[in-house]
VOGU-3710 file (C-alpha; in Angstrom, 3 decimals, decimal comma):
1> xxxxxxxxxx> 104,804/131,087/126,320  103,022/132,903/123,328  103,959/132,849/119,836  103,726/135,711/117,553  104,819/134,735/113,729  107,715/136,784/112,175  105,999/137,860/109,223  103,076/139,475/110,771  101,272/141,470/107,451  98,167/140,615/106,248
11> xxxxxxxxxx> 100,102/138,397/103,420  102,270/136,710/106,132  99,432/135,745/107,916  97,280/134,429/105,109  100,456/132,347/104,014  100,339/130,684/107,564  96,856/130,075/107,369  97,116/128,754/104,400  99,898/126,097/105,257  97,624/125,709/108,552
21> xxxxxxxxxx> 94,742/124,676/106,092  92,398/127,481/107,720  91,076/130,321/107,022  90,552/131,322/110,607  93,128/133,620/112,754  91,684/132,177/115,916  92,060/128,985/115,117  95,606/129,485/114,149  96,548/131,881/117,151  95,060/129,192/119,258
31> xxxxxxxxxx> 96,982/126,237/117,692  100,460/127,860/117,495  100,071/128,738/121,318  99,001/125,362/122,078  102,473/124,267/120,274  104,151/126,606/122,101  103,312/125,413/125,386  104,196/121,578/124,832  106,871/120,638/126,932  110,385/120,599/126,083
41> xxxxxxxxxx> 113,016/118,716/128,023  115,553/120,749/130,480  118,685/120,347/127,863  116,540/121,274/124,633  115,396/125,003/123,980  111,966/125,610/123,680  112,168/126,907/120,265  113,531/123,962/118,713  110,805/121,743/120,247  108,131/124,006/118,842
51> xxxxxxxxxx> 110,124/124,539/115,380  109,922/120,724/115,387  105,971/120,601/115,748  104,955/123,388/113,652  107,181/121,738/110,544  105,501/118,336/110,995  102,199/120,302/110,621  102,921/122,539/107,883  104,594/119,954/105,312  101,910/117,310/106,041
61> xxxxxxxxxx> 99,735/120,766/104,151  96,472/119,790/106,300  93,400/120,697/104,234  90,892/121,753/107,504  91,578/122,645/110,859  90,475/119,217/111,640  93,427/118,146/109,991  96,216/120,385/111,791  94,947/119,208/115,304  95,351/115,496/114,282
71> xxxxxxxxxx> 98,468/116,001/112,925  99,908/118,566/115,546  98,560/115,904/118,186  100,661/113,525/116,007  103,848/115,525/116,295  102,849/115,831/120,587  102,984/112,202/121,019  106,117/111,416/118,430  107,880/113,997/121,188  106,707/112,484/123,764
81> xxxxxxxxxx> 107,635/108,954/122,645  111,153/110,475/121,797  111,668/111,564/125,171  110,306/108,767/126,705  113,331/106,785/125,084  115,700/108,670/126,997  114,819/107,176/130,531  112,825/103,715/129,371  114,511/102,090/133,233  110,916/101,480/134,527
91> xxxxxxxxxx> 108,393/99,199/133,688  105,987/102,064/133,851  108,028/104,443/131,541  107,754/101,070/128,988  104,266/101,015/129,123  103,675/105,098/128,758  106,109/104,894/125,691  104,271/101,752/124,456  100,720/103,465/125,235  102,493/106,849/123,595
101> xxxxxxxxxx> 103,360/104,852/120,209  99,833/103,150/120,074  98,223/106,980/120,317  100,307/107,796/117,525  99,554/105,121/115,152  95,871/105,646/116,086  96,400/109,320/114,994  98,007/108,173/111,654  95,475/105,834/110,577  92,897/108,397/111,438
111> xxxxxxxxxx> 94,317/111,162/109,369  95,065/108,625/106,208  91,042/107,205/106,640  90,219/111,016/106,966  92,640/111,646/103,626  91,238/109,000/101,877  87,754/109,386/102,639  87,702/112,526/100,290  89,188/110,861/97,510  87,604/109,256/94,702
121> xxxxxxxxxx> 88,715/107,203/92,360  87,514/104,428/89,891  89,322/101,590/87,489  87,054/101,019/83,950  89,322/97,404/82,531  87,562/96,732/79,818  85,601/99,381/76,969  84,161/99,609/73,932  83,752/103,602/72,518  81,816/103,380/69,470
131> xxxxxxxxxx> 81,435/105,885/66,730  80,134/109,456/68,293  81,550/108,038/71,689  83,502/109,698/74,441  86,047/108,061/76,552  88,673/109,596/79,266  92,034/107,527/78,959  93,831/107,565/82,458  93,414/108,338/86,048  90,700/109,653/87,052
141> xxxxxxxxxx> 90,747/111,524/90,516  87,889/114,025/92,081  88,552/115,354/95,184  85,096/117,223/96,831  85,821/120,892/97,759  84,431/120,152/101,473  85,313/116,704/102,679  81,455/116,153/103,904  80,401/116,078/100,618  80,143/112,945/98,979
151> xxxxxxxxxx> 79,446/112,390/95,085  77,892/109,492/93,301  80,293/107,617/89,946  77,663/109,257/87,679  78,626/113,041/88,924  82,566/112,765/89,136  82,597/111,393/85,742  80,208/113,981/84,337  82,383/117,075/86,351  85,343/115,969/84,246
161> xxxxxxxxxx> 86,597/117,694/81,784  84,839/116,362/78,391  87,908/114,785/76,267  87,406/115,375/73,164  85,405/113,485/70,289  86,843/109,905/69,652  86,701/110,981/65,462  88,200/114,151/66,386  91,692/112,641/68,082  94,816/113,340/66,844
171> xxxxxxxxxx> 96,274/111,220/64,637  98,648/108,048/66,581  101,900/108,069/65,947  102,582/104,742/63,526  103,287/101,496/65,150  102,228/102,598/68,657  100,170/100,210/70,533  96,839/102,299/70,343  97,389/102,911/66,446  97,839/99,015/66,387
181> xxxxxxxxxx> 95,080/98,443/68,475  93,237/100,660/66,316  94,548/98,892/63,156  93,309/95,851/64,628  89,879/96,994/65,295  89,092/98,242/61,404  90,464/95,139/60,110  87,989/93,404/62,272  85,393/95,743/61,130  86,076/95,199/57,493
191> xxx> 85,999/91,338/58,049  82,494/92,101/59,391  81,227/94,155/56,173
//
């Protein structure tokens, strides 16, 4: 069985890739046909089986092709698991569903270490800013463009966006806790004059 997508201009087809996180046809010619040809049982049509696998694919929105196999290998053994449930009357159909389920958790934890791996983030508790100073207040997340490329604390921090000067802020709004906090910290500072 070969799939051809409905939408079939060149906008179509960059779409797809896109939600295929490539930027390859072959690759993506070569995945949907592998989809295609995954098994479906004799009372399901073949379309909804492959429906089924190309959704679990496309709203996981892989990031490589890397990605879309682990995750369209995912969606092979959750139907094969599924099917499996149907007829569990042997021992042996226990232990291919059991061996099916362990595949897929394998495949999950592989694709969150793989997700997380190009993530970066970092948690600053305690700081002082002092006068001239510049501080970012909140999350900070960098995400590398390619997922082999690692950066060091010093280089995320410096990518960010500069916030602006600490004397240059916008006034607090009165009797928030930063314009208490801030309160707090010039009567301290007068105490020290």
């Amino acid at each position: 069985m070969e799939l051809t997508p409905d939408d079939t201009t060149p906008e179509g087809i960059s779409r797809l890739m896109e939600a295929f996180g490539t930027k390859d046809v072959d690759f993506l010619d070569g995945l949907i046909n592998q989809i295609a040809r995954v098994k479906s049982r004799d009372d399901e049509p073949a379309s909804q089986t492959v429906g089924f696998m190309l959704s679990v694919v496309k709203n996981q929105r892989p990031r490589n092709e890397l990605e879309a196999m682990v995750l369209t290998q995912m969606a092979a053994c959750h139907k094969i698991a599924m099917d499996l449930t149907g007829r569990l009357n042997h021992p042996e159909d226990y232990r291919l569903f059991l061996k099916t389920m362990k595949t897929f958790a394998d495949l999950k934890q592989t694709f969150e270490r793989g997700r997380k791996s190009s993530e970066h983030s970092f948690l600053v508790q305690n700081m002082t800013v002092k006068d001239g100073g510049q501080a970012i207040v909140g999350n900070v997340t960098q995400r590398p463009a390619e997922p082999d490329v690692e950066k060091s604390a010093a280089s995320i921090v410096t990518d960010a966006i500069p916030p602006p000067r600490v004397d240059q802020s916008p006034e607090l709004a009165p009797g928030s806790p930063a314009a208490q906090q801030g309160e707090d910290l010039q009567t301290a500072g007068e105490k020290d004059d």
